[in-house]
C-alpha positions as CSV (number, residue, x, y, z in Angstrom):
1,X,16.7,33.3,23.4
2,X,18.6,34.5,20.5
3,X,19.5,30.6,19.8
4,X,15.9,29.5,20.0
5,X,14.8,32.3,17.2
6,X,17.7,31.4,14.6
7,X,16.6,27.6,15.2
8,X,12.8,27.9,14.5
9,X,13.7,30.1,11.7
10,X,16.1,27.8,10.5
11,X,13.5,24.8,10.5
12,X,11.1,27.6,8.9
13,X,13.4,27.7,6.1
14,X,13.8,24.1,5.6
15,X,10.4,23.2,5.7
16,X,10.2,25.7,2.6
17,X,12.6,24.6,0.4
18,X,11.6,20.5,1.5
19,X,8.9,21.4,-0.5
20,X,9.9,22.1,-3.6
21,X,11.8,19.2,-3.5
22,X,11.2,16.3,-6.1
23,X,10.8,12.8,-5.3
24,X,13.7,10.7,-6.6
25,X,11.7,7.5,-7.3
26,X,9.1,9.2,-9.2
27,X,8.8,7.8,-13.1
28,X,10.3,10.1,-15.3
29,X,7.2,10.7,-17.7
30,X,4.9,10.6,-14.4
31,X,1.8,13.0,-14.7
32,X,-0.2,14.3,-11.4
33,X,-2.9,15.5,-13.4
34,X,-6.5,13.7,-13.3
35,X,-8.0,15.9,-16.2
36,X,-9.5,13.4,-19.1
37,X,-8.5,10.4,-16.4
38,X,-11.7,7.8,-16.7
39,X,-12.4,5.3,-14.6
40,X,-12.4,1.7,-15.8
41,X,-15.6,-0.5,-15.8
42,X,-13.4,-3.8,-16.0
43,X,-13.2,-6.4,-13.5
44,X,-10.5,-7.9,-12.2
45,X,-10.2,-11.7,-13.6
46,X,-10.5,-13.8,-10.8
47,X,-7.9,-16.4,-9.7
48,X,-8.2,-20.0,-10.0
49,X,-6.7,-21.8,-7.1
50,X,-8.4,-25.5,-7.0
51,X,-10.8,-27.8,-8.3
52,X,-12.8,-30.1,-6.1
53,X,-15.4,-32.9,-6.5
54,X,-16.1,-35.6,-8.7
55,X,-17.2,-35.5,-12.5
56,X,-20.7,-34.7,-12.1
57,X,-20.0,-32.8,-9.1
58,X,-17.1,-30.1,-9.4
59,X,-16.7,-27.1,-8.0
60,X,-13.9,-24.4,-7.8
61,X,-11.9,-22.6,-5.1
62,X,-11.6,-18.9,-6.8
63,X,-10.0,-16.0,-4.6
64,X,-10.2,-18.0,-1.5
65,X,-14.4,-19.0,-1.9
66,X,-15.9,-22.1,-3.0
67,X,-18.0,-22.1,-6.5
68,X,-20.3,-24.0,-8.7
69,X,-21.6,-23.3,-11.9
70,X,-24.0,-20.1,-12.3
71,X,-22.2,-18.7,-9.1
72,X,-20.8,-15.0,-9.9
73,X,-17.2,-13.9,-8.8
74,X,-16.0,-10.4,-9.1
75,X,-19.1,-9.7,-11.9
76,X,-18.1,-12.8,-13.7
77,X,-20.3,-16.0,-14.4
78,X,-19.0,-19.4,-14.1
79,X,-20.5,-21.2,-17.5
80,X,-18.4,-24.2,-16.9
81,X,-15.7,-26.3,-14.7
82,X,-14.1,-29.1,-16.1
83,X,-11.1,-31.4,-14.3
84,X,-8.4,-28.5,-14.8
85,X,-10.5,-25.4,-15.7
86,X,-13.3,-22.8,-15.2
87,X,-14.8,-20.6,-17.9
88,X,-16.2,-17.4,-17.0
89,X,-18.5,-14.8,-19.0
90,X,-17.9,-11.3,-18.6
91,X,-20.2,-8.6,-20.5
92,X,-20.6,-10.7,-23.2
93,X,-16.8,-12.3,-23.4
94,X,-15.9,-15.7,-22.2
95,X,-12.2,-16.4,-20.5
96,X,-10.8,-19.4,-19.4
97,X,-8.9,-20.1,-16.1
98,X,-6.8,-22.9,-15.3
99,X,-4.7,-24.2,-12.9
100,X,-1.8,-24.6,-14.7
101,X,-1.3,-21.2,-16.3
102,X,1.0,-21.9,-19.9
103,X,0.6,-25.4,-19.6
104,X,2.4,-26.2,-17.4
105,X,2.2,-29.0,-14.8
106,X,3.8,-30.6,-12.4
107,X,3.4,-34.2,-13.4
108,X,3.4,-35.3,-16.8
């Protein structure tokens, strides 16, 4: 019996100082507080994956769905597709996604 009591106590007292323990991989600068913490009203910009169809025809393969022109994704408007990229409108601000980001492709 005598064992069983120093045990739980002994658990009891780890448990207390496990947790004032800090975590090792947390940043170094890292803040837990939320006070003046907003929340951001911005989208995230969709991602261009293919463009199918013929000239008159195209249409876009954005985060795994199928688009045309006027179609929304993610709160953005598609204004345009041309051969090897969409433009979008976002609250007023246009963006541009391709499918080869930087320029660069495959074949020349």
């Amino acid at each position: 019996m005598v064992k069983f009591t120093f045990l739980f106590f002994l658990f009891i007292g780890m448990g207390a100082q496990a947790s004032g323990l800090s975590d090792p991989t947390k940043p170094i600068n890292y803040k837990t507080s939320t006070k003046g913490v907003t929340q951001s009203s911005s989208a995230t910009l969709p991602r261009l994956q293919s463009i199918l169809g013929s000239s008159g025809n195209l249409k876009a393969i954005i985060n795994n769905e199928l688009y045309r022109v006027g179609k929304q994704v993610n709160g953005y408007r598609i204004t345009n597709i041309t051969s090897d990229a969409v433009s979008l409108t976002y609250q007023g601000k246009s963006y541009r996604l391709t499918l080869y980001p930087d320029n660069k492709k495959f074949i020349e």
